[in-house]
N, C-alpha and C positions, 0 to 999 in steps of 0.2 A: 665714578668717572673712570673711564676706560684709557689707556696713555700706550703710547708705543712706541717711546725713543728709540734711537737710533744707536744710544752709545751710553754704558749706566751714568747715572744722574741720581741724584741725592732730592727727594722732593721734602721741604719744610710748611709743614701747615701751622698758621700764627690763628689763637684763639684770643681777644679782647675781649673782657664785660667789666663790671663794677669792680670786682674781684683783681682786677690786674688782666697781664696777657699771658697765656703760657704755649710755647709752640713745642712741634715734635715733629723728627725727622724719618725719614723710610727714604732707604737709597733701590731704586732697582736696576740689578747689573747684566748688562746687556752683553753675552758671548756671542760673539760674529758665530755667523752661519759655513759649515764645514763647505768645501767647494765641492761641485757637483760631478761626477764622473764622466769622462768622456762617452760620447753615443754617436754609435756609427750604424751606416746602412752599406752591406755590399754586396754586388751580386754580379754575376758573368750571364752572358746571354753572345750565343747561346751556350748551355751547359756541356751539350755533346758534338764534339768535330771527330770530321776525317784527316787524319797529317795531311798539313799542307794546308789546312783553312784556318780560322781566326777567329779566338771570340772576344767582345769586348766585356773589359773590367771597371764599372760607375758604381764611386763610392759618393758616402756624402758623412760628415764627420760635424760635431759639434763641441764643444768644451775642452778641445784640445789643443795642443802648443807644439807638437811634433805628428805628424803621419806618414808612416813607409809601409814598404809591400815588401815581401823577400823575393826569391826566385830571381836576383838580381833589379828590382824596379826599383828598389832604392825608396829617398823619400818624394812625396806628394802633397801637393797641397790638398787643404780641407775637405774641396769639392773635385771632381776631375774625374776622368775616364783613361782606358790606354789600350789599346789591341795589342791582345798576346798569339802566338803562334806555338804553342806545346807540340811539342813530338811523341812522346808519353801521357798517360794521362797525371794531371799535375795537382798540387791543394795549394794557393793562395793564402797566404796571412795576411791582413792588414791590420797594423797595431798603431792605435791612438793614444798617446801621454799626455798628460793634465798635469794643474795641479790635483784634479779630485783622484787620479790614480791611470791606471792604463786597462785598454779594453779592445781586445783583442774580437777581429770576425774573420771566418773562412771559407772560402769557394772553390769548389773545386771544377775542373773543368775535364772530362772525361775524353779521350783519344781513342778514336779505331784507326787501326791500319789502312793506309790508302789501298783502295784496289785495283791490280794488278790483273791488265785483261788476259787471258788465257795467249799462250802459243804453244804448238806441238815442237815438241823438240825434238823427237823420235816416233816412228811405228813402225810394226813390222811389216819385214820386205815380204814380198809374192812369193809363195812357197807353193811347192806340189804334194799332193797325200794318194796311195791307192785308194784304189773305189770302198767307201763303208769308213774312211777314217777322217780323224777330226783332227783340226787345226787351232794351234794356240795363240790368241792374237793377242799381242802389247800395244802400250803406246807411254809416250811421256810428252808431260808439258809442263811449261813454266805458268808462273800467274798466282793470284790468289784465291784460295780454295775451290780450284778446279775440279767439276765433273765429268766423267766420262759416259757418252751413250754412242751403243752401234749400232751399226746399220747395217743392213742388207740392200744388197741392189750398187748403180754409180751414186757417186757423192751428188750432195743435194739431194735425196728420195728419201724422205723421213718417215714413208710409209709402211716399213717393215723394222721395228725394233728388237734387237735380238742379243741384247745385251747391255750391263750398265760395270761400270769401272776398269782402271787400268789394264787389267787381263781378263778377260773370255777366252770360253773355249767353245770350237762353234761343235752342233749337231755332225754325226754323221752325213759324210758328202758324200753323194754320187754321181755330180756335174759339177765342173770347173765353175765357181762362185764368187763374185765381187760385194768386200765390205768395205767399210770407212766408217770413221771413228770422229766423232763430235765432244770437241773441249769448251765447256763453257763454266760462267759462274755469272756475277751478278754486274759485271760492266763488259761484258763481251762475249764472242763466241769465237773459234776457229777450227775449220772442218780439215782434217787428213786427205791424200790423195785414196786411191781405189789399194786397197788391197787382193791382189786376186791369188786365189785359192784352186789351183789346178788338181784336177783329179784325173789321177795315170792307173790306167789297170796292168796289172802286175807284168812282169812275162812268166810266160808257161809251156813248157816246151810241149807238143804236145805231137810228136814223131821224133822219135831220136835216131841218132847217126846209125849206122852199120857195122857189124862187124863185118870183114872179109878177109880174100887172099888175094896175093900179088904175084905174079915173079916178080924174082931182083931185078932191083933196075925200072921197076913200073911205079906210073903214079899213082894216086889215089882221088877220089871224089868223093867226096861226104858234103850230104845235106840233111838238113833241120827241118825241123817247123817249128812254130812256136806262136803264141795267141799274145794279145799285149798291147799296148803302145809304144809306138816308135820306138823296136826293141834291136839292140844292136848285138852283134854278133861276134863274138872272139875266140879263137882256136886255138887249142893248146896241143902239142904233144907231150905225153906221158899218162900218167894214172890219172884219175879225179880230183880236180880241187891243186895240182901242182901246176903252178902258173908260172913256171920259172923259163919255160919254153915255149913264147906264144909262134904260134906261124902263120897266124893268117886271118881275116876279117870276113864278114860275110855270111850270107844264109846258106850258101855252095860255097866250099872248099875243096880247091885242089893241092894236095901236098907236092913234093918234089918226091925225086924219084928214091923209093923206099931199099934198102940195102937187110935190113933188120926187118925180126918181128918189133912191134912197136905198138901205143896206142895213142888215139886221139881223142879229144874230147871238146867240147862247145859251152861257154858262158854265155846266155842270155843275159841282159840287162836294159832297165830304162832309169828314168829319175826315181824309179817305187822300188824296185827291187831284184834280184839278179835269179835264177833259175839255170840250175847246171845239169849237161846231159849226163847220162852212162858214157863210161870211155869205150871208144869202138875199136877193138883189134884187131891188128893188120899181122896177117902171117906173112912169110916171107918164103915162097916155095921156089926151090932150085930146078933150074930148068935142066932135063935130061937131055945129054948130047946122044946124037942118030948112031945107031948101031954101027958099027964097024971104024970110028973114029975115036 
């Protein structure tokens, strides 16, 4: 016979015959069953946010008499859900107490950085190069992990690429050249104004002043030539390269009336570069008084 109490018990079995009765005793002892340990389910959905969104945390817990979450959630009942907002990427505890003991499960919940659309914050201004030279273009901008690509041509003409990141340097110029500069990443774009890239051919003198003689007392006329862009003109008296005496502006200069020998001399320049003549010497010859005075 098969038996399964519930609690030990002492079983007596009674034999009767002719003989008399003789009975015999078997106790069997029943040890309660150890309590069963707590079992939980948890899980965050979704696992991966961008700051600033939310994922929800659904647990589900059995055998237990206490359930909390750390990271500030404190305790929870049994079953239950709760939307978290991490700013970091974060791990979840949720720990169950029984009497069968404590049982711990974790989720973590993964954080990217929101992203930040591109703005230019700087590029470079419009500059000039002589003919044959090259220009170094910047830019900056705010946002997150911003790219840079450039352009040739007015802004908006994405049909000539001609460079990629913060600094380029462009090819050798031989015409004044418009670029602009595109900041993007992966929630936006924002394009630069035009960058224009002037190109000035040098000045170059290319007749220079004169020497000559005066009497005292006479003025002088000195003129240049010179090849160039928009090239201006400045006149010095004295030797070459002493600028401490200018006199006068101009492609034709006339001095005042000369007393000394002296020299004069002419600064070509534009925005590329400056080109200086030979100094022209002016003698100063005394005039002879007529015979018999």
């Amino acid at each position: 016979m098969l038996v399964t109490p519930a609690a030990t018990i002492t079983y007596t079995l009674t034999a009767t015959g002719a003989g008399g009765t003789t009975t015999k005793q078997v106790t069997v002892t029943v040890t309660a069953a150890p309590p069963t340990a707590p079992t939980a389910i948890f899980t965050a959905s979704p696992t991966s946010i961008t700051a600033g969104q939310s994922s929800t945390l659904t647990w589900s817990v059995t055998n237990a008499t206490s359930v909390s979450i750390d990271n500030g959630l404190g305790p929870q009942p049994p079953t239950g859900s709760v939307s978290v907002s991490p700013t970091i990427t974060t791990t979840y505890t949720l720990t169950a107490t029984g009497a069968g003991g404590t049982t711990a499960k974790q989720v973590t919940v993964f954080v990217s950085a929101a992203c930040i659309p591109p703005k230019i914050t700087q590029v470079s201004a419009s500059s000039t190069v002589a003919v044959g030279g090259v220009a170094t273009l910047s830019v900056a901008a705010s946002g997150s992990a911003v790219s840079y690509t450039w352009f040739l041509g007015a802004p908006d003409d994405t049909s000539h690429v001609v460079g990629t990141g913060q600094t380029i340097e462009t090819g050798p110029l031989v015409n004044t050249t418009s670029f602009w500069v595109r900041a993007s990443n992966s929630c936006g774009v924002d394009d630069s104004t035009a960058v224009i890239v002037s190109v000035c051919d040098p000045p170059h003198i290319t007749q220079q002043p004169r020497s000559t003689s005066v009497y005292v007392g006479q003025r002088v006329t000195f003129s240049v030539e010179a090849s160039g862009s928009s090239v201006s003109f400045d006149w010095f008296e004295g030797q070459k390269g002493d600028r401490s005496n200018w006199v006068g502006n101009g492609q034709v200069f006339q001095s005042g009336p000369v007393v000394r020998t002296t020299s004069f001399w002419v600064r070509t320049s534009n925005e590329c570069g400056v080109d200086d003549s030979s100094a022209a010497s002016v003698s100063v010859i005394s005039r002879r008084r007529p015979a018999g005075h």
